[in-house]
C-alpha positions in Angstrom: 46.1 141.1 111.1 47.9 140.8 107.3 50.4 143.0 107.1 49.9 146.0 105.5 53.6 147.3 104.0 51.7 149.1 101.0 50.5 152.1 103.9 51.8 155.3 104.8 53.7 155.6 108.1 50.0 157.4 109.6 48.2 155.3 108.3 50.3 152.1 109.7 50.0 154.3 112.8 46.1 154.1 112.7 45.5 150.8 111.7 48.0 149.8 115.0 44.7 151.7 117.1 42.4 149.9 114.9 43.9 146.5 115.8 44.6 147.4 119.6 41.2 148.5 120.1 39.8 145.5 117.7 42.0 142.8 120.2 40.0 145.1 123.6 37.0 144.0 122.5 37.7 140.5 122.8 39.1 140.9 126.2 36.6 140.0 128.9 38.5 141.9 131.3 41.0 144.4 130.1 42.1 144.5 134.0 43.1 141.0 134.3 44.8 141.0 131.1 47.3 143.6 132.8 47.8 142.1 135.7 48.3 138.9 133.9 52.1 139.0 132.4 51.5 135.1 130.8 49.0 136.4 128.1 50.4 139.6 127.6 53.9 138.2 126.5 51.3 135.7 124.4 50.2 138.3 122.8 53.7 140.0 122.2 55.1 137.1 120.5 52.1 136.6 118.3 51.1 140.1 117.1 55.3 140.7 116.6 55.1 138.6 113.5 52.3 141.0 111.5 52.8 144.5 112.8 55.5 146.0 115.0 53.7 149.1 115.6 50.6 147.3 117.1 52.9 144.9 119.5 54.3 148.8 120.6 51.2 150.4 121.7 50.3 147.4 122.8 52.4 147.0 125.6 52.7 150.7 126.1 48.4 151.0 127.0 48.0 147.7 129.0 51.4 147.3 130.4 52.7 151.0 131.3 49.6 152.9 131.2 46.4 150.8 132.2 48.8 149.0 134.6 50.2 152.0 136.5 46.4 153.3 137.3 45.6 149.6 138.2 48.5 149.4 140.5 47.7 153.1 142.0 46.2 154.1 145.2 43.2 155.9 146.1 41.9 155.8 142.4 38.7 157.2 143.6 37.9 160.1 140.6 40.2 158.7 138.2 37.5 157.2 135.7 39.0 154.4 133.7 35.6 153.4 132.0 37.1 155.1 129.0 40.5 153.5 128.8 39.0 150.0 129.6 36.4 150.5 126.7 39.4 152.3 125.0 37.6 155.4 123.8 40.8 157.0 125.2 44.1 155.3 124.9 46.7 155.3 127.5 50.8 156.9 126.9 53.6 157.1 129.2 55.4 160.2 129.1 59.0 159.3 131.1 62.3 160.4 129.7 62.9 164.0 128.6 64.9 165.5 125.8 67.8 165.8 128.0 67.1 163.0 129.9 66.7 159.6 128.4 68.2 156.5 130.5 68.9 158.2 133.7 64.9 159.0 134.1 65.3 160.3 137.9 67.0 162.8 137.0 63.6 164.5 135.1 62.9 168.4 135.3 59.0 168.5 134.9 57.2 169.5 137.8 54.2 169.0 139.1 53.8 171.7 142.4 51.0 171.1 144.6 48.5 173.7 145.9 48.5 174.1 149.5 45.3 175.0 149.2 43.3 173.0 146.9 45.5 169.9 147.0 45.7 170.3 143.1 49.0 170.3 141.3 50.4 172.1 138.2 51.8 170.0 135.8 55.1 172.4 134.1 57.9 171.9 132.1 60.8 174.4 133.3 63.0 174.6 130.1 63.1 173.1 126.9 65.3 170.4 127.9 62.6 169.1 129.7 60.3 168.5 127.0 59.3 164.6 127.0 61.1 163.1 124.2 59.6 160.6 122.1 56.1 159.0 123.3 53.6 158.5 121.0 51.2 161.0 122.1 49.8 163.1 119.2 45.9 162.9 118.2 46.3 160.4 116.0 44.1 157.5 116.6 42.3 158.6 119.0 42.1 161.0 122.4 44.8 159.6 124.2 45.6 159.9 128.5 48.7 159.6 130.0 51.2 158.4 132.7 53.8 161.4 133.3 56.6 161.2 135.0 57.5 164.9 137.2 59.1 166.1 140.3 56.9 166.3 143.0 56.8 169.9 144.3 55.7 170.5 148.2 55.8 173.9 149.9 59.2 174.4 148.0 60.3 170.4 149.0 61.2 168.1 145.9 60.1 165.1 146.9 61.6 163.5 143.5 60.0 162.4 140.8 56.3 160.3 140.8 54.0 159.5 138.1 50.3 161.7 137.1 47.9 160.3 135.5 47.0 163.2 132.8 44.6 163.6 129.6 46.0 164.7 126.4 43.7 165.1 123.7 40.1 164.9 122.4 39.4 164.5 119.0 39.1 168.2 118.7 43.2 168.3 119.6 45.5 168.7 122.3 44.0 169.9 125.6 45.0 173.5 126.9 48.5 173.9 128.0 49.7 170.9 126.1 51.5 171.3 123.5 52.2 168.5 121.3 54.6 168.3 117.9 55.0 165.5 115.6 58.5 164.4 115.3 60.0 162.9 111.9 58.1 159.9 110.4 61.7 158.6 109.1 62.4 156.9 112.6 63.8 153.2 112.5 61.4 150.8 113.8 57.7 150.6 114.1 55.5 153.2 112.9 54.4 155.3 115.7 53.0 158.6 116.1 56.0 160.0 118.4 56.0 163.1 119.4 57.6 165.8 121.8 55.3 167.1 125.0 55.6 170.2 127.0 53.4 171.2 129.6 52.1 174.7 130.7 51.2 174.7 133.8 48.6 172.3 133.6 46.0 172.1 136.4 46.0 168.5 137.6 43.4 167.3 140.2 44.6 166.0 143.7 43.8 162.2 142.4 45.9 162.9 139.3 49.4 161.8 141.5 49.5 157.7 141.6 50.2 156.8 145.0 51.7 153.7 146.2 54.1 152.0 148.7 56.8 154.4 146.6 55.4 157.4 148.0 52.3 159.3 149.1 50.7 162.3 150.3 48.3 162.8 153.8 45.7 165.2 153.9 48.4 167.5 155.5 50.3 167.5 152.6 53.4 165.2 154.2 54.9 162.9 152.0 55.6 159.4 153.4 58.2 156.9 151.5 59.9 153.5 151.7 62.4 154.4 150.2 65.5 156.6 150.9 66.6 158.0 148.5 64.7 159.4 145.4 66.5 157.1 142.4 64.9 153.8 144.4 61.7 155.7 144.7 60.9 156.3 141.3 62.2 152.7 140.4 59.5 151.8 142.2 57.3 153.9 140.6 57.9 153.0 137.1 57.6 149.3 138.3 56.1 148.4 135.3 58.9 148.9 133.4 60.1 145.8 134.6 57.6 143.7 133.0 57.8 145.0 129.8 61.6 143.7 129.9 59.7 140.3 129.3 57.3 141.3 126.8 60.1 142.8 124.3 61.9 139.4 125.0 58.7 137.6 123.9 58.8 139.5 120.7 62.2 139.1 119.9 62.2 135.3 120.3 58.9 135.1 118.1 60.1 136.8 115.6 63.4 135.2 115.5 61.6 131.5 115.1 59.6 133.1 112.3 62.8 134.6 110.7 64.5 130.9 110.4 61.5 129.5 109.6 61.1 131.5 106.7 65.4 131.1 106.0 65.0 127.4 106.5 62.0 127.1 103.9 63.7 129.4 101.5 67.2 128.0 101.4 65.7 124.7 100.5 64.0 125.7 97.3 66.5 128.0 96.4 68.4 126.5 93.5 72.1 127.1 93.1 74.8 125.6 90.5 77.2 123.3 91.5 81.1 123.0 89.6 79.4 119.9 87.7 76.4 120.2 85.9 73.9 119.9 88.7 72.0 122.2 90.9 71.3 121.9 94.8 69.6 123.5 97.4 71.0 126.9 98.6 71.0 124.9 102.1 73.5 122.1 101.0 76.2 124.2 101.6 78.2 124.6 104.7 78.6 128.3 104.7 74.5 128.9 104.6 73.6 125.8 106.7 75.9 126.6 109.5 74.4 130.3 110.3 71.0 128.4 109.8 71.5 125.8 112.5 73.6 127.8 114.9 70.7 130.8 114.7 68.1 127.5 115.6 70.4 126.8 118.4 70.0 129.8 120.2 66.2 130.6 119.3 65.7 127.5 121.4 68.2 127.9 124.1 66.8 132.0 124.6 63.1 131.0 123.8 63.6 128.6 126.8 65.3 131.1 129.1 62.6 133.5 128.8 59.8 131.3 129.1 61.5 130.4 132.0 61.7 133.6 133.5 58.1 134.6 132.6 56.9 131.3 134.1 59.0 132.2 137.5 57.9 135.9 137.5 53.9 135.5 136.8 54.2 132.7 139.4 55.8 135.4 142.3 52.9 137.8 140.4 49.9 135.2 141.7 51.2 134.4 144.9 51.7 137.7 145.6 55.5 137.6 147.2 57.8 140.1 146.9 60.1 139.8 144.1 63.5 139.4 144.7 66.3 141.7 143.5 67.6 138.3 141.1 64.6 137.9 139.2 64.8 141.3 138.1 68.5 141.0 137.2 67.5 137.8 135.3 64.4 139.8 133.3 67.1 142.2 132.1 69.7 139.9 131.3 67.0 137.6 129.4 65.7 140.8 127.5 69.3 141.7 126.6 70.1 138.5 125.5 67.1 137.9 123.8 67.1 140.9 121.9 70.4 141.0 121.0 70.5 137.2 119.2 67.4 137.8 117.7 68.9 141.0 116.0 71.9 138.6 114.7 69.6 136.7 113.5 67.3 138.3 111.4 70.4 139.9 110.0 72.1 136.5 109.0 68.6 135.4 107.4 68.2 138.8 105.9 71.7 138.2 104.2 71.2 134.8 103.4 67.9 135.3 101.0 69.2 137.9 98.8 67.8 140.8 97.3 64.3 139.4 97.8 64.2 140.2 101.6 64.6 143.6 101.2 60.8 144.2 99.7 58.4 145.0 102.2 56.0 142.3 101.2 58.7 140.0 103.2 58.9 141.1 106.8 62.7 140.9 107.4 63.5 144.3 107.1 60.4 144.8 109.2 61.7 142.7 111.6 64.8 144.4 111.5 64.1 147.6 112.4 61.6 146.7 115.3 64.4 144.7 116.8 66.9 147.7 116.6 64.0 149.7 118.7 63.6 146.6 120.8 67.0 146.7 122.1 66.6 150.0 123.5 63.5 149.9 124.5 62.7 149.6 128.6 66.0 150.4 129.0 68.6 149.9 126.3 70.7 146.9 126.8 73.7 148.0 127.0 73.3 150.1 130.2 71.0 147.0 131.4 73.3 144.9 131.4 76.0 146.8 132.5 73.8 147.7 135.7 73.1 143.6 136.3 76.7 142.6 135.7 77.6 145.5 138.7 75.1 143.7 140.7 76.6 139.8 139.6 79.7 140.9 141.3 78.0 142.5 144.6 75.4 139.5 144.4 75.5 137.3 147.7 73.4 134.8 146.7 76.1 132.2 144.6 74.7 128.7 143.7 76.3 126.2 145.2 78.8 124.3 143.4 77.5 121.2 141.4 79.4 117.9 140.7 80.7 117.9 138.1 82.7 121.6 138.4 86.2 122.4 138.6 87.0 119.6 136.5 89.7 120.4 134.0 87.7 119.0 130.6 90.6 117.3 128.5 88.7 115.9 125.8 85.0 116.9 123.4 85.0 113.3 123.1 81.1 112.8 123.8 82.4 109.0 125.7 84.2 111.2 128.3 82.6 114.7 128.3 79.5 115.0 129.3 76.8 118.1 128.7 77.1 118.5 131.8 81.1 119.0 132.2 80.6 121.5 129.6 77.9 123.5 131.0 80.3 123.5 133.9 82.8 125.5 131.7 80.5 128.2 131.9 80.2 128.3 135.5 84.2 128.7 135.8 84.2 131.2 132.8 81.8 133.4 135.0 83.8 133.0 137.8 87.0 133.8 136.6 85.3 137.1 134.7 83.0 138.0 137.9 87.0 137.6 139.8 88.8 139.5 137.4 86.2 142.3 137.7 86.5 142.5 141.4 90.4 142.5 140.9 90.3 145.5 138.1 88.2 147.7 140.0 90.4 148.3 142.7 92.8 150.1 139.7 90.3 152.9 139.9 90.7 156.3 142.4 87.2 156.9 142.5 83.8 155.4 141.9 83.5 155.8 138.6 87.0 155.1 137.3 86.6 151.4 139.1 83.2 151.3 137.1 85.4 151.8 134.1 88.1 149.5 134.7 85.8 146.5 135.6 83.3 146.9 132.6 84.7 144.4 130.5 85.5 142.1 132.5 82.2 142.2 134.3 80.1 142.0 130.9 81.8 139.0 130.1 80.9 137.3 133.3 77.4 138.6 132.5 77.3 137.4 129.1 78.6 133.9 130.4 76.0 133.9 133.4 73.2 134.2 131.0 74.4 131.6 128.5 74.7 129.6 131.4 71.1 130.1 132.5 69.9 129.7 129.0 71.8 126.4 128.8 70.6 125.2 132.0 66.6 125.3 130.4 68.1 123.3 127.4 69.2 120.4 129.5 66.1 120.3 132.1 64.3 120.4 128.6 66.2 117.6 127.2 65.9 115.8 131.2 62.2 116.1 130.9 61.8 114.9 127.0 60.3 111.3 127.0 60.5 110.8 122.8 63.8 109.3 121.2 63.8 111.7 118.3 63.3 115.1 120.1 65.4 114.4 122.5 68.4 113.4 120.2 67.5 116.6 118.7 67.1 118.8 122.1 70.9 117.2 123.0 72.5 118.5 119.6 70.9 121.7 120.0 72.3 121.9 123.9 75.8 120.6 122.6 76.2 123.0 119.7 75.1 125.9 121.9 77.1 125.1 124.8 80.0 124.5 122.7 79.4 128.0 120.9 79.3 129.8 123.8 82.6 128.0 125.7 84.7 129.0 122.4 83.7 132.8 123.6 86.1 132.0 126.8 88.3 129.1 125.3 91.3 131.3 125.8 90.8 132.3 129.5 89.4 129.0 130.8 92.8 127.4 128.7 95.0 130.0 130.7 93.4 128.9 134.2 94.1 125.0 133.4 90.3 124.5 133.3 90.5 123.7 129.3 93.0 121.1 127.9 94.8 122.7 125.2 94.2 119.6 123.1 90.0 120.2 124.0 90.4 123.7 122.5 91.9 122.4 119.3 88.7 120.0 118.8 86.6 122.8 119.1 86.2 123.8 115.6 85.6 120.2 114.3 83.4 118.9 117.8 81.4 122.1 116.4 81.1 121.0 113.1 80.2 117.7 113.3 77.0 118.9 115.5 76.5 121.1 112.4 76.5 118.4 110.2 74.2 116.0 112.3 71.7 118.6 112.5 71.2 119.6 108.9 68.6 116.4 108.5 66.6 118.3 110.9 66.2 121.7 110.0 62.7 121.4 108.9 61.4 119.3 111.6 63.1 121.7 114.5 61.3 124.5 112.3 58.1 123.0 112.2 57.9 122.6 115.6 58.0 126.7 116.0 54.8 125.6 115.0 54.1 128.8 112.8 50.4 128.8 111.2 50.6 127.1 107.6 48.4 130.0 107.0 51.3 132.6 108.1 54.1 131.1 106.4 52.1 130.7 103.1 51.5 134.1 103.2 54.9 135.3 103.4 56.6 135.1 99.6 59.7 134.0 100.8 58.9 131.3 102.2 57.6 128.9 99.3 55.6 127.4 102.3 53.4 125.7 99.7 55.5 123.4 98.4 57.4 122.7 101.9 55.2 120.7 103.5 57.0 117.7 104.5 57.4 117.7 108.5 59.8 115.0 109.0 63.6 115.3 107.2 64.7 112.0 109.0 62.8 108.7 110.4 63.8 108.5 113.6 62.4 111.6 113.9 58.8 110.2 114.2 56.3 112.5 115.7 59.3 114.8 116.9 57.6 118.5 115.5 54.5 118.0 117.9 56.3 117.0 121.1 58.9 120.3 120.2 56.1 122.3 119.9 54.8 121.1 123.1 
C-alpha cells in the first residue's frame, strides 16, 4: 500500500483494482462490510493517506454498487457470486452529461416489455450520455448500477436504478458504448469514462425494487412516495452514506497533512536577525496556521465520528432515519471537506518547494480533496439544500443555561466555554431569523431562495461549528487525565473563539457581544496560540499515524522526531488523545 507517484495515470488506475480486490480477499464477508458503515469509513480514512484512487473505487463497489443490489428486492437471478469474489467490479452510472446535481431530472430510459417483462436500457440524445463514472475495461469486467426513467405502457414512472453488466475482458458488451475521457482530470486517477446505451436488453430482475418503487406481475407500479424527485432520493439512498465516508477521508488526511507540517516546521532551519538559527515553527506567522489547522482537525474529526457513531447505531437497530441525521451527514461532509482542503493548502504553503514533488503526498492530497468536495453531491448545493431545511426545521433544541447572556468579557474567570459556545447558538439564530425575514423580499419561489442564501448559509455554517464544538467539550467532559484535558480545553477555546470572530459583528450589533469582548478577540486568540505551541507534537502524536507511515514520507524527517512529549505535564497525554 506505498504509494506509487512514479506510475502512469492507467497504471495508478490498475493498481487501485489490484489493491481493492487484494483488501476483498481479506474480508470474511464482503456483505457485512457494506452494510457496516463503521469499518467502511475505517477503511476510508486509512487507505486516503496512500492512494486516492483506491479510497474512490472503493467506496464506489461496496458502498454504491454492492450496496444497492444488497439493499434490492426480489434479487432472485441477479448472481452476485462474481462481484463478492470481485471477478467483476461494481460502477454506478447516475448523473448525465446534461445532468449532473439535479439527477431526477435523467433522460435514459429503460422501457419495459409488456410482454416479456424485460426492459430496454436507451439513451435518447447525446445529452444523456452518463458523464463521468469510471466504467471502461480497465481493471477488470466491471457491472453496474444505472440510473433511467422507468418506461410503462407509455407511463414514466421516474427514474429507478438497473443493475447492468458492462464489459468482459474481451470489451464493452453489445450496445454499450464506452469512451475514455482525458487522463488530465484533477483528483485521483480513475478510468472515467462517458456511457451510452443502445437499446440494451435488460432482464425483468435487472430493475432494483424497493419500498421506493416496484413493479407487480401486471406491470403496475406501486410507490411511497409522491412525487418522483423523493422517489429516486430514495433510490439512490446510498448516497447518503458515502457523505460520511468522504468525510472520513478528508479528516484523515488532514491529521496526516499537520502531522507531516508539524514534523517539518521543526527541523526546518531558518535565520534569525542575530546570528542564530531556529525552527521554521518558532515563528508566529507559521505556528499560528499550524495550531489553528489542529484545532479544527479535532473539533471536525469529532463531529464526524459523532455522526457515524449515531447513524451506524440507527443502521443496527434498524429505525428509520430521521430527516436531521441526514441534514447533519451533509453538513459534517461539507464541513469536513472544506477545512480539510484549507488545510492541506496552508501545509502545502508552509513547506516550500519540497511539497510540490510527488514523493510527498500534499499535492496528492490536494487534488483528491478538490474531487472530494464535489463528490456525493458538491457542497455547495448540500449545504445550501440543509440550510433551506434549518430554517423550515421544527425540531429546535431547547434553550440551555447559560444562553442569551450578553458575554462582556474573554476573561477565562468570568467566561466560561460554555457562554461562548452559546454565542454560536445566538449567531445561528439571528442568521436562521434574518433568512426567514429576507425571503419574503422575493415574488416567487425562487427569487426568496435567492435573497435568503446568505443569510441562511451563515446560520448553517454557525450550526455546524456549533455541533462540532459541542463534541469538543463532551470530549473535554469525559477526559479523566490533567494533561489532555488542559489540551482538549485550549483546542475547544481557540476553535470556539475562531468561529465566534466569523459573527463578532452581528452578535455585537444585537447586544449579545460587549464591544469591549470583541476587541480582546485578537489577543484572547493569541494567547491560546501561544499556550499551545508546547504541544504541537504531543496533539500530533496522538493522530497516532504509524511511525512506519510518517518515516516514509520525506517531508516529514520522522526519524529524527521522535520525542512524544513537548511539555511535562503532559505525561502520558498522546495515548489517552489517541484513545
Amino acid at each position: 500500500m506505498h504509494p506509487r507517484p512514479d506510475l502512469t495515470p492507467d497504471e495508478q488506475t490498475e493498481l487501485a483494482y489490484q489493491r481493492l480486490r487484494e483488501i476483498n480477499s481479506t474480508l470474511a464477508d464482503p456483505v457485512a462490510f457494506t452494510t457496516n458503515p463503521t469499518q467502511i469509513s475505517a477503511a476510508h480514512e486509512w487507505l486516503a493517506l496512500v492512494d486516492p484512487s483506491l479510497v474512490s473505487v472503493l467506496s464506489i463497489h461496496y458502498s454504491l454498487h454492492l450496496g444497492s443490489l444488497v439493499q434490492a428486492w426480489h434479487d432472485s437471478g441477479r448472481q452476485l457470486d462474481d462481484v463478492l469474489a470481485m471477478r467483476r467490479i461494481g460502477t454506478a452510472l447516475i448523473t448525465e452529461l446534461a445532468c449532473g446535481s439535479d439527477a431526477a431530472q435523467i433522460t435514459t430510459t429503460a422501457t419495459r416489455c409488456p410482454k416479456t417483462g424485460t426492459f430496454l436500457l436507451t439513451t435518447p440524445h447525446p445529452g444523456a450520455v452518463k458523464y463521468m463514472p469510471n466504467a471502461s475495461p480497465l481493471g477488470g469486467p466491471k457491472d453496474a448500477v444505472v440510473a433511467a426513467r422507468l418506461m410503462v405502457d407509455g407511463h414514466d414512472h421516474g427514474p429507478m436504478m438497473f443493475h447492468v453488466p458492462l464489459t468482459t475482458d474481451a470489451g464493452p458488451l453489445p450496445g454499450i458504448h464506452i469512451r475514455r475521457l482525458p487522463h488530465h482530470r484533477t483528483g485521483a486517477a480513475l478510468d472515467h469514462c462517458t456511457i451510452a446505451f443502445a437499446d440494451v436488453r435488460l432482464p425483468a430482475h435487472a430493475l432494483l425494487e424497493g419500498p421506493h418503487g416496484s413493479l407487480d406481475s401486471g406491470g403496475i407500479f406501486h410507490t411511497e412516495h409522491l412525487n418522483h424527485r423523493r422517489q429516486f432520493l430514495a433510490a439512490i439512498d446510498r448516497v447518503t452514506p458515502g457523505k460520511l465516508y468522504m468525510s472520513a477521508a478528508a479528516c484523515s488526511i488532514a491529521r496526516a497533512a499537520l502531522a507531516i507540517g508539524i514534523h517539518y516546521t521543526r527541523h526546518r532551519q531558518i535565520s534569525t536577525p542575530g546570528p542564530t538559527t531556529v525552527p521554521l515553527a518558532a515563528h508566529r506567522t507559521v505556528h499560528t496556521p499550524l495550531i489553528e489547522g489542529l484545532a479544527d482537525a479535532v473539533a471536525m474529526t469529532l463531529l464526524h465520528r459523532r455522526t457515524l457513531d449515531t447513524w451506524a447505531a440507527i443502521e443496527v437497530d434498524g429505525y428509520a432515519r430521521p430527516t436531521s441525521l441526514e441534514r447533519t451527514t451533509a453538513l459534517t461532509k461539507a464541513h469536513t471537506t472544506n477545512r480539510a482542503r484549507d488545510i492541506v493548502t496552508t501545509i502545502r504553503e508552509l513547506c516550500g518547494a519540497r511539497a510540490l514533488f510527488p514523493d510527498n503526498p500534499l499535492t496528492t492530497w490536494g487534488a483528491h480533496l478538490e474531487g472530494v468536495t464535489i463528490a456525493e453531491g458538491p457542497n455547495r448545493g448540500i449545504k445550501a439544500k440543509a440550510a433551506a431545511e434549518l430554517l423550515l426545521a421544527v425540531e429546535p433544541a431547547p434553550p440551555g443555561p447559560w444562553e442569551n447572556r450578553t458575554v462582556l468579557t474573554l476573561d477565562r474567570a468570568v467566561t466560561s466555554l460554555h457562554d461562548l459556545r452559546a454565542l454560536l447558538t445566538t449567531a445561528h439564530d439571528l442568521a436562521a431569523n434574518q433568512a426567514r425575514s429576507d425571503a419574503f423580499l422575493g415574488s416567487d419561489r425562487l427569487a426568496q431562495a435567492n435573497a435568503a442564501a446568505a443569510a441562511a448559509e451563515t446560520a448553517a455554517d454557525a450550526h455546524t461549528a456549533g455541533a462540532a464544538a459541542d463534541t469538543l467539550l463532551d470530549a473535554i467532559a469525559y477526559c479523566d487525565h490533567p494533561g489532555a484535558r488542559f489540551i482538549l480545553e485550549e483546542l475547544a477555546r481557540l476553535y470556539i473563539l475562531r468561529e465566534v470572530r466569523q459573527h463578532a459583528a452581528q452578535l455585537q450589533a444585537h447586544g449579545m457581544l460587549a464591544a469591549s469582548a470583541v476587541r480582546q478577540l485578537p489577543a484572547a486568540i493569541d494567547a491560546v496560540i501561544a499556550g499551545l505551541v508546547p504541544h504541537m507534537l504531543t496533539i500530533a502524536t496522538a493522530f497516532d499515524l504509524p511511525d512506519p507511515y510518517l518515516a516514509s514520507v520525506p517531508l516529514s524527517f520522522f526519524e529524527h522526531d521522535t520525542e512524544h512529549t513537548d511539555h511535562p505535564s503532559d505525561g502520558d497525554a498522546p495515548e489517552h488523545l489517541a484513545a
